[in-house]
C-alpha positions in Angstrom: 0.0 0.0 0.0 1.5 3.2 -0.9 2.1 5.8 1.9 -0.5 8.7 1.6 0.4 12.5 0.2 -0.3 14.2 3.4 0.1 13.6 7.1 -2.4 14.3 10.3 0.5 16.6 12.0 1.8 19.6 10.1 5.7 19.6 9.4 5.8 22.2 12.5 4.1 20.0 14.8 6.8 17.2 13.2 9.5 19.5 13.9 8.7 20.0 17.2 8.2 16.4 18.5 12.3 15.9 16.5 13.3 18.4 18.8 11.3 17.4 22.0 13.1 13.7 21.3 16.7 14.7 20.0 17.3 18.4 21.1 20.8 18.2 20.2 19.7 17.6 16.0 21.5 19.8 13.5 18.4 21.4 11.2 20.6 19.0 8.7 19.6 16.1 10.8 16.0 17.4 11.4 15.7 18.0 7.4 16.5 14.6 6.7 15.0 12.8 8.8 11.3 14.3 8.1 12.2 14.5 4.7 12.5 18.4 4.8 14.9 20.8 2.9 17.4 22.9 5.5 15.7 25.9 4.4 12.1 24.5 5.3 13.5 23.7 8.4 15.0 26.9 9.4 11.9 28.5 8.3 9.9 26.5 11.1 12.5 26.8 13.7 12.0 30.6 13.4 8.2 30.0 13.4 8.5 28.0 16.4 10.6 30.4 18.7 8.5 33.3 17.3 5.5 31.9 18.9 8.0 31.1 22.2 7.7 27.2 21.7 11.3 26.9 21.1 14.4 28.0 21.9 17.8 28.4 20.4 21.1 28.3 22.5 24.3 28.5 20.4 26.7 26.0 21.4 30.4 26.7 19.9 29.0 26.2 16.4 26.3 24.5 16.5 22.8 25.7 17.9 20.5 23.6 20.6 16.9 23.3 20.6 14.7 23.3 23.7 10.9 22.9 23.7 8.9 25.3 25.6 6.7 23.2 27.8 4.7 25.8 28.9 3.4 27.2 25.8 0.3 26.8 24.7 -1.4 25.3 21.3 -2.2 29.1 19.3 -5.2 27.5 17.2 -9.1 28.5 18.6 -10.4 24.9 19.5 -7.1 23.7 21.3 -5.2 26.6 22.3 -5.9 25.5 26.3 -3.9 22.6 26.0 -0.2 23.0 26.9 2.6 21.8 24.9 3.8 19.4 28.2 0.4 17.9 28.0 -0.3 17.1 24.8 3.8 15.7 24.6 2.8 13.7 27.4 -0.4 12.3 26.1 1.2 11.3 23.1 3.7 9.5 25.0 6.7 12.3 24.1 9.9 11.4 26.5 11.0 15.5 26.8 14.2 14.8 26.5 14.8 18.6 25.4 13.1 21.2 27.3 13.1 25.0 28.0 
């Protein structure tokens, strides 16, 4: 059976379970293991700590992500729910938080 042409999660919300499991990913990593280009990537990163539900700490050259637990879902119908909880109900080990 071939694999269908979209996904239930948005390539933000994939992007921000890679980092809540493997923190320490180059976007490189990130881009290739989503299937992503770099650029795509970088382009959600800056999404994602626009909207304070990631941050960046440069590490000699590299940069670290960190999941803001705290923050909240920005969409009407399910912006109650709290990044921690819906990691957690998903099963998410937060392996890199803010």
């Amino acid at each position: 059976m071939p694999l269908p042409t979209w996904t239930l999660i948005s390539t933000h919300g994939l992007v921000l379970f890679h980092i809540a499991l493997i923190g320490d990913s180059t976007m490189r990593e990130i881009a290739e293991e989503l299937g992503l280009t770099e650029r795509r990537v970088a382009q959600i990163i800056r999404d994602l700590s626009d909207a304070e539900m990631l941050s960046t700490v440069r590490n000699g050259r590299r940069n670290t992500y960190a999941v803001n637990i705290d923050a909240h879902f920005m969409a009407p119908p399910v912006q109650s729910i709290r990044i921690a909880d819906f990691l957690n109900l998903v099963g998410t080990r937060r392996v890199s938080v803010a």
